[in-house]
C-alpha angles and dihedrals in degrees: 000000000000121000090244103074117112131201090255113130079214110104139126116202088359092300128119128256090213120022120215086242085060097041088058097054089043145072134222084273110046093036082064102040079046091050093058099040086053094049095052088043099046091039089061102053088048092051108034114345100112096060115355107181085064100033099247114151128192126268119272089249096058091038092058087043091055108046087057091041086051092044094054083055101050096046081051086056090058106047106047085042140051097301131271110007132153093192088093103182136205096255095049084055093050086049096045086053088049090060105048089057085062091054131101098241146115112274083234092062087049100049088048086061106053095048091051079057083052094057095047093050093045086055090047084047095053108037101018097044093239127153125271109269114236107185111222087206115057104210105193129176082254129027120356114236132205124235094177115200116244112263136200118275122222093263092049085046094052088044083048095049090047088041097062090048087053088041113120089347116169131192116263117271104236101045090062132103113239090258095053089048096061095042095059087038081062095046090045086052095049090044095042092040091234138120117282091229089064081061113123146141088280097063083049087057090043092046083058092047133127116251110104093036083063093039091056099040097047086057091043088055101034111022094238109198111214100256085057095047080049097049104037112127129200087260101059084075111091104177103176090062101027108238147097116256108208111188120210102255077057101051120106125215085004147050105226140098114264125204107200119201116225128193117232093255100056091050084058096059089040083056097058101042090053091057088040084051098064087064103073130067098219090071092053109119100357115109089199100126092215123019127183120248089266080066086245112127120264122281138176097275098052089043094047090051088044088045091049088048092056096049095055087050095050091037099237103161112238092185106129095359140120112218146151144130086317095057086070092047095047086044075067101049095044094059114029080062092058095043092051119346145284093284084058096057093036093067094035091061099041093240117158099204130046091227102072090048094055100081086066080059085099151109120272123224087247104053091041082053092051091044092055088047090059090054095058 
């Protein structure tokens, strides 16, 4: 019997609904709202999990390993995140991955994991609507192999970088007719979400902003993961020295203090957006650095549309290509790696431990391309 049991009647294939590791992180609320999440999940995978379309569920046994191997993912989510939440992510789960490889710890152990996180996001596939889950990381009982994700080349880095300067332009106020005038006053209402009778020279200024200049150029610098982008405050820019000061209670995957390093012409358009900032309501008072229209902090799902939109717009081809907010962020890693070395990148990219830095310790396109060049 594991320690984790708790006195609760509620359990599927002998295993809590609620573990006493869980009951202590969460509230009356959220231990309720937590319950009935766990008992649609558990009851599908004993039901049907291992094969849905017939109808075939898991044994009792791999259902109770599971529920405590899920639950000791999704405390991990929590922790390392913005609190209780049931929304796990893929990219919680491929950071999750990253990090057991760091552990200390039997492949086995890692490789039961990671199929426990199959099951969940099978589950979340089948009954939430969510996308299929391809790990990055593949944890097997052996060896664990890499499936890096595809990331952006320099070429794609420096389309990404002029797109964004290009991205939601409008002409200038003043130079329009009256009719076009009213045709784009109808497109920025319908973009802003406001009357098109607020709108006014100074949407047309806002509709030209930077913030998503400065959005896409801070990731591109600095390989900013979602939950960052999400939690970035105002205080983390430091434009004298050029570089983002991340303190500790804002880290992510890690306790410690980070120094960024920014190029010049990132600050600048930092600069801007934080005196264009000032401008809008919806930042008085909020310390977040970038917000959505709908005034929430950023999350994967926002920065991967925006992401896909700038790609159409650069021309960077998606056929046959996974990618998504951490391409840019592996684009970082890569190369940063080739320019200087792995601690580089490791700093650069705010990662504890050496290991997960070292699958960025490979060969670029390009410098594969050069070296078959020199061989004539």
């Amino acid at each position: 019997m594991s320690s984790d049991d708790t006195d609760a009647p509620d359990r599927i294939c002998g295993a809590p609904l609620v573990t006493t590791s869980s009951l202590e992180k969460l509230n009356q609320r959220q231990i309720v709202d937590y319950r009935e999440h766990r008992r649609d999940l558990l009851t599908w995978l004993r039901d049907l999990g291992k094969n849905p379309k017939r109808g075939r569920g898991y044994a009792e046994g791999t259902v109770y390993n599971r529920a405590y191997r899920i639950d000791r993912f999704y405390r991990w989510v929590w922790e390392n995140g913005d609190g209780y939440t049931t929304a796990i992510t893929h990219d919680d789960a491929d950071d999750y991955c990253r990090e057991l490889l760091s552990r200390d710890c039997k492949d086995s152990h890692r490789a039961g994991e990671q199929k426990a996180l199959k099951s969940l996001f099978r589950w979340r596939e089948n009954v939430l609507g969510d996308d299929e889950w391809k790990p990055e990381i593949i944890l097997s009982g052996s060896k664990p192999t890499r499936q890096p994700k595809d990331y952006f080349e320099k070429e794609e880095r420096i389309a990404l970088r002029e797109s964004s300067l290009e991205y939601g332009t409008v002409p200038h106020y003043g130079s329009l007719t009256p009719e076009d005038r009213t045709k784009w006053k109808i497109h920025l209402a319908k973009r802003f979400g406001i009357p098109i009778d607020d709108i006014g020279p100074d949407t047309f200024d806002r509709a030209n902003g930077w913030k998503i200049p400065s959005l896409i150029q801070t990731t591109l610098d600095a390989g900013l993961r979602p939950k960052e982008v999400g939690r970035a405050k105002v205080s983390w820019v430091d434009t004298e020295n050029n570089v983002l000061r991340i303190p500790p209670e804002d880290a992510t995957k890690s306790n410690d203090a980070w120094t960024v390093a920014l190029r010049s012409r990132t600050t600048q358009a930092l600069q801007r957006w934080l005196a264009e900032r000032e401008c809008y309501d919806k930042y008085e008072g909020n310390s977040h650095l970038w917000l959505t229209r709908e005034a929430n902090p950023y999350g994967s799902t926002a920065l991967n549309r925006l992401l896909e939109k700038l790609c159409e717009q650069a021309g960077i081809d998606t056929t046959h290509r996974d990618l998504s907010w951490y391409s840019i962020r592996h684009s970082v890693g890569t190369y940063l790696t080739s320019e200087r070395d792995l601690e580089a990148a490791r700093v650069q990219l705010r990662h504890q431990s050496r290991t997960t830095t070292m699958k960025y310790d490979n060969v670029s396109v390009e410098d594969r391309r050069d070296a078959l060049d020199r061989m004539g």
